[in-house]
C-alpha positions as CSV (number, residue, x, y, z in Angstrom):
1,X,0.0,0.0,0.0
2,X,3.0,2.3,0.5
3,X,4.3,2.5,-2.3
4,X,1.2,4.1,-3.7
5,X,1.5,7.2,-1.2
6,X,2.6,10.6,-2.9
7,X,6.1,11.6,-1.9
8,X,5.8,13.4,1.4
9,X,7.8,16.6,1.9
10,X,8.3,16.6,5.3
11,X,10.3,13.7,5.6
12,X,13.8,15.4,6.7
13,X,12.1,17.8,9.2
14,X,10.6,14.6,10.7
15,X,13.4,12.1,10.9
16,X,15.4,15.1,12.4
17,X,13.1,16.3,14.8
18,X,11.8,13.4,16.4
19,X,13.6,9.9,15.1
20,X,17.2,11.6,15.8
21,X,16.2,12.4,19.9
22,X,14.1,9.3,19.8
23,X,16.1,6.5,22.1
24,X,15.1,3.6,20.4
25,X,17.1,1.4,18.1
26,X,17.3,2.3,13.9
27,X,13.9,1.1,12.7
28,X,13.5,-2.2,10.3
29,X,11.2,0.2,7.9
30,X,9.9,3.6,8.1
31,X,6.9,4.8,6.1
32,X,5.1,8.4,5.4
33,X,2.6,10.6,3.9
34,X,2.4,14.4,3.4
35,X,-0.7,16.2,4.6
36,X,-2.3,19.5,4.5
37,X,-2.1,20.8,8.1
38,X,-5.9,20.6,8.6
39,X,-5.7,17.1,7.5
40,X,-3.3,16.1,9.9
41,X,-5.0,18.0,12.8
42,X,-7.9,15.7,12.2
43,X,-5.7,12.7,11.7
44,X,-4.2,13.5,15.1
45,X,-7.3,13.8,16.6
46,X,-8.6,10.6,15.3
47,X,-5.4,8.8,16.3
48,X,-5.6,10.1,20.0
49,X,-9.4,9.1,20.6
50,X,-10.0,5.5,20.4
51,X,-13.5,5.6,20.3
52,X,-13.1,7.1,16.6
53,X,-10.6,3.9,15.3
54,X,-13.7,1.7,13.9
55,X,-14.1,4.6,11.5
56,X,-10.8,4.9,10.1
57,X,-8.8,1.7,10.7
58,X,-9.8,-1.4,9.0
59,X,-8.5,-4.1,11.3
60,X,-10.7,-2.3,14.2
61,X,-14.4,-3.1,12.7
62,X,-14.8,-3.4,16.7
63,X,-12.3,-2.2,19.9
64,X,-12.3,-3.4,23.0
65,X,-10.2,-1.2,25.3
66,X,-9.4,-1.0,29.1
67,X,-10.4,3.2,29.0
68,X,-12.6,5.3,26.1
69,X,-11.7,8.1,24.7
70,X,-8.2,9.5,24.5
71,X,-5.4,6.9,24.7
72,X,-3.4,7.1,27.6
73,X,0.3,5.7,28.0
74,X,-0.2,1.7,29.7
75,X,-3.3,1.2,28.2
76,X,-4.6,-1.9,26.4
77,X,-6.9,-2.3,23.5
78,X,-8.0,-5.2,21.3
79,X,-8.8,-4.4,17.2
80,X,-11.7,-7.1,16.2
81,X,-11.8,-8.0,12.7
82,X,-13.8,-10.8,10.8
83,X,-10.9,-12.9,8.6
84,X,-12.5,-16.0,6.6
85,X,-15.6,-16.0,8.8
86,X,-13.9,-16.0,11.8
87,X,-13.5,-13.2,14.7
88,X,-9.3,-12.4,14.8
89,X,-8.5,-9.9,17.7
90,X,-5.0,-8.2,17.5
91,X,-3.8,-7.2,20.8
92,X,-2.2,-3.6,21.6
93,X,-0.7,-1.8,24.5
94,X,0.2,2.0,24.2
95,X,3.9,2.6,25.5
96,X,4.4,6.2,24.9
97,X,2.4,9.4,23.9
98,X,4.5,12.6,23.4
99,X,3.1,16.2,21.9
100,X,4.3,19.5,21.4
101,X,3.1,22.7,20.0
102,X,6.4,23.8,18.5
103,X,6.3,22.2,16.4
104,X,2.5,21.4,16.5
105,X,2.9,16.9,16.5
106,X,1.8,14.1,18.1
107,X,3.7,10.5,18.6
108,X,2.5,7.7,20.0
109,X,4.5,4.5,20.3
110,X,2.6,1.1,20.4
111,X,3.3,-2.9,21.2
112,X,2.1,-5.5,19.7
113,X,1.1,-8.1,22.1
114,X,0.0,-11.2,19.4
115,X,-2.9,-12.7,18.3
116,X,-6.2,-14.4,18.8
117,X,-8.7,-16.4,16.8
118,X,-11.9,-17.5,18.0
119,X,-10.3,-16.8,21.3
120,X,-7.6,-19.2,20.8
121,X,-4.0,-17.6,21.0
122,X,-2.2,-17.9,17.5
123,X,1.2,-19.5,17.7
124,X,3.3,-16.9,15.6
125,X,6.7,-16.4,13.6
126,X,6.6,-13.0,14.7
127,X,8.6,-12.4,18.4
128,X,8.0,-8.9,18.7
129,X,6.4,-5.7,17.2
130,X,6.6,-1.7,18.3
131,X,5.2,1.1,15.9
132,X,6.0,4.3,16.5
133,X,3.2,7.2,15.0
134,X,4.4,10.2,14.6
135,X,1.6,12.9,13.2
136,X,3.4,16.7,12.4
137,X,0.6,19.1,12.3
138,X,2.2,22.0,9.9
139,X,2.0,23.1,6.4
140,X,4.5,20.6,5.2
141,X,3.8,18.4,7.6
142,X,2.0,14.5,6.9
143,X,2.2,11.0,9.3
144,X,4.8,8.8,9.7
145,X,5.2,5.4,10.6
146,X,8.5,3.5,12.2
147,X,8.8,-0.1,12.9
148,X,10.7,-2.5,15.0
149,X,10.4,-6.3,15.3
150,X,11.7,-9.7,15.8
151,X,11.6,-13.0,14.3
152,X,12.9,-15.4,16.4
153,X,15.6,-18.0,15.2
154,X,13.6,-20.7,14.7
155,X,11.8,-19.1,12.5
156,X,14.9,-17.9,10.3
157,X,13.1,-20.0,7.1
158,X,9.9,-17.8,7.6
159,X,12.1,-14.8,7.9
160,X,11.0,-13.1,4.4
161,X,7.4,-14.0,5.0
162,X,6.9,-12.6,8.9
163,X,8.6,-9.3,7.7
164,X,6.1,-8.9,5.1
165,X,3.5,-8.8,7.8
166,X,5.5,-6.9,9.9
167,X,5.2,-4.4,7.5
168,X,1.6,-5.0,6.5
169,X,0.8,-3.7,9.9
170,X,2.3,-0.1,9.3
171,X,1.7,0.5,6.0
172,X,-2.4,-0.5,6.8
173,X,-2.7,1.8,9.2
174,X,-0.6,5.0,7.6
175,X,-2.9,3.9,4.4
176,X,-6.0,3.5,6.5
177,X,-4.9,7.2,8.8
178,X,-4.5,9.4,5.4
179,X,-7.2,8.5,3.8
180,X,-9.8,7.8,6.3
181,X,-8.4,9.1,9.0
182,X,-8.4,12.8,7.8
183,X,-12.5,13.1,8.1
184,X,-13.9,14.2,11.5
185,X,-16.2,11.5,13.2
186,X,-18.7,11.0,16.1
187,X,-16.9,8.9,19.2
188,X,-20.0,6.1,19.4
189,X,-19.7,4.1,15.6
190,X,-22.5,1.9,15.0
191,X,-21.0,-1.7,15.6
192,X,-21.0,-4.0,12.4
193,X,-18.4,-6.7,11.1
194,X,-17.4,-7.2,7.6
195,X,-15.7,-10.7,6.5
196,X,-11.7,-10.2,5.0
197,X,-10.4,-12.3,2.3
198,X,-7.6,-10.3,0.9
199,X,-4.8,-11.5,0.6
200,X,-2.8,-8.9,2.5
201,X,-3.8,-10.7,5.8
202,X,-2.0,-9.8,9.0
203,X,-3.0,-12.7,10.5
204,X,0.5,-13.8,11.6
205,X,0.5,-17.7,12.4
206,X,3.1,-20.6,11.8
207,X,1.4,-22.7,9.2
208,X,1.4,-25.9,11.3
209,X,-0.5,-23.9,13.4
């Protein structure tokens, strides 16, 4: 999905302003999209207040979440999706949330915490996932997306497969954030579910699972 984003102009004042002071270890990918400033005002907005993610993320056709409203660092939330006529949940925490007003951004670091299906955990290839959402609210401003992870040795065959999802995860929800993302919404969507068979599936289980 990327790859079909316009070029996004902001990129240098973003990777120095934030990525350069940000502690963590160089990210496996890093993904972004320039916005009109009123565009990512409302994509902030929408990224801070949970109750609006069934309306602009497609893997949360339902969220369960410890708190409503806006996300709070610690907190945990669950994105329900329907995959091949069956409920998958992906599980979340938030780590982080930073903002400023010079300049005017929002960042929010999550952790993947796996899978379910039906309930059931999914044994995965992938060991680890954090995504770091970084939202610059100026003229040349836009989203971006960085993203670390793990495959574990045993899974060294898998390798070119798990990163693939990896990145399926952030370039989903920067496609999902600039384009839906950018509309204002009520906080109370009506709940509905609507079945997935693309082949893009983040659904990230060994096959022998």
């Amino acid at each position: 999905m990327s790859q079909h984003l316009k070029p996004c102009a902001f990129c240098p004042k973003l990777h120095d302003a934030f990525l350069s002071g940000n502690p963590m270890d160089t990210p496996q990918g890093v993904w972004r999209h320039s916005l009109e400033r009123i565009q990512s005002i409302q994509a902030s907005n929408n990224l801070l207040n949970i109750d609006t993610w069934p309306s602009w993320n497609s893997s949360a056709q339902r969220v369960l979440s410890s708190t409503t409203g806006s996300l709070s660092e610690g907190q945990r939330f669950d994105l329900h999706r329907i995959e091949r006529q069956r409920l998958v949940e992906e599980l979340w925490s938030v780590k982080t949330i930073r903002t400023g007003t010079n300049p005017d951004f929002s960042e929010i670091e999550f952790e993947w915490l796996g899978q379910q299906r039906e309930g059931k955990t999914l044994g995965t290839a992938l060991k680890s996932l954090r995504m770091s959402v970084t939202v610059l609210c100026e003229d040349e401003g836009g989203v971006e997306i960085a993203a670390w992870w793990q495959v574990p040795w045993w899974a060294r065959f898998l390798r070119t497969r798990v990163n693939a999802q990896a990145k399926s995860f952030a370039t989903q929800w920067l496609n999902d954030l600039v384009t839906k993302g950018i509309a204002p919404y009520d906080e109370s969507q009506p709940f509905s579910f609507t079945d997935s068979e693309s082949e893009d599936s983040k659904t990230v289980v060994n096959d022998a699972v």
